[in-house]
C-alpha positions as CSV (number, residue, x, y, z in Angstrom):
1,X,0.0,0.0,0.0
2,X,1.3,3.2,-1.1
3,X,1.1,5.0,2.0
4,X,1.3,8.6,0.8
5,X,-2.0,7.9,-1.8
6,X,-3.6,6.1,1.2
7,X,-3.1,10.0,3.6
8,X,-4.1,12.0,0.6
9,X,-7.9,9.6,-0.2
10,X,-8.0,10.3,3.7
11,X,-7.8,13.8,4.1
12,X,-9.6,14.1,0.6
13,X,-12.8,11.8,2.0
14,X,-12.8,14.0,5.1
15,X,-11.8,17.6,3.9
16,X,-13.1,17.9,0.6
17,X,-10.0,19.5,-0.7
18,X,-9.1,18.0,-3.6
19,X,-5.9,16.3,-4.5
20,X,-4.2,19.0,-5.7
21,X,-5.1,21.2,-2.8
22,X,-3.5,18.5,-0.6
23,X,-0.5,18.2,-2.6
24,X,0.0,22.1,-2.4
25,X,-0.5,22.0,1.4
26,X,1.7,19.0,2.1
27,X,4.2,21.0,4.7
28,X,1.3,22.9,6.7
29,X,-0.1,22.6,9.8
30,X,-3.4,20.7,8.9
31,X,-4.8,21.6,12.6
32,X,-4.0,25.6,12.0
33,X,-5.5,25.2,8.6
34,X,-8.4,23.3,10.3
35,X,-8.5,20.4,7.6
36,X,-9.5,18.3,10.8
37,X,-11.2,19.0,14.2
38,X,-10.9,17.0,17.3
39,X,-13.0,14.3,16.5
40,X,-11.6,13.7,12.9
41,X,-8.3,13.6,14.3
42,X,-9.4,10.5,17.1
43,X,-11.0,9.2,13.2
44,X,-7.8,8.8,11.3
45,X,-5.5,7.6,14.5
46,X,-8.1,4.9,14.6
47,X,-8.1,4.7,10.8
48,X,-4.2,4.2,11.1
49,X,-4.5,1.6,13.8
50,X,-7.0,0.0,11.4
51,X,-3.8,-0.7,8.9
52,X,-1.8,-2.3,11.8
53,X,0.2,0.8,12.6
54,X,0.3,2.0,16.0
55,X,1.4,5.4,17.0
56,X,2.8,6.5,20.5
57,X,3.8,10.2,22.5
58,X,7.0,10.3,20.6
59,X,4.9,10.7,17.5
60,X,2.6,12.3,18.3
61,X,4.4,15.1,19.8
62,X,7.1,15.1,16.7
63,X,6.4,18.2,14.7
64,X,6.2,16.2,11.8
65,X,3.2,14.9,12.7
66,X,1.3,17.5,12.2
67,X,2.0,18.1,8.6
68,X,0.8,15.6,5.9
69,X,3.7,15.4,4.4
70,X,5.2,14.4,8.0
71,X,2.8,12.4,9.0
72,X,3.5,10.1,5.7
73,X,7.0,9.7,6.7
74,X,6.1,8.9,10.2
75,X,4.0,6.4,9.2
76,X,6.3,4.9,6.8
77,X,9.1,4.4,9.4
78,X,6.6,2.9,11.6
79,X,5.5,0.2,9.0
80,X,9.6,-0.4,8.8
């Protein structure tokens, strides 16, 4: 599974930005730019545990995390 496609569909499904949009946003802070609230956010780390991929403090307190194009890497190291 290409994990950077599987991140974009996400945010796409529950944004409504399109792809392009993402891929021109990659590096922001989807929280500032309020892609997601709260409860979207619980969505896609339970979305991410539904691949197998489980995400601790260290992650989720890295900066990257909070930038799509971070969070695909993130996730990629995790998978190994």
């Amino acid at each position: 599974m290409d994990m950077q496609q599987w991140v974009i569909n996400w945010f796409m499904e529950h944004t409504g930005l399109t792809e392009e949009e993402i891929k021109n946003n990659m590096e922001v802070n989807y929280f500032n730019k309020e892609y997601i609230d709260s409860f979207e956010f619980i969505e896609l780390i339970a979305d991410i545990e539904d691949l197998g991929i489980e995400l601790d403090n260290e992650q989720f307190e890295d900066r990257k995390f909070a930038t799509i194009k971070g969070l695909i890497e993130i996730l990629n190291e995790k998978r190994g």
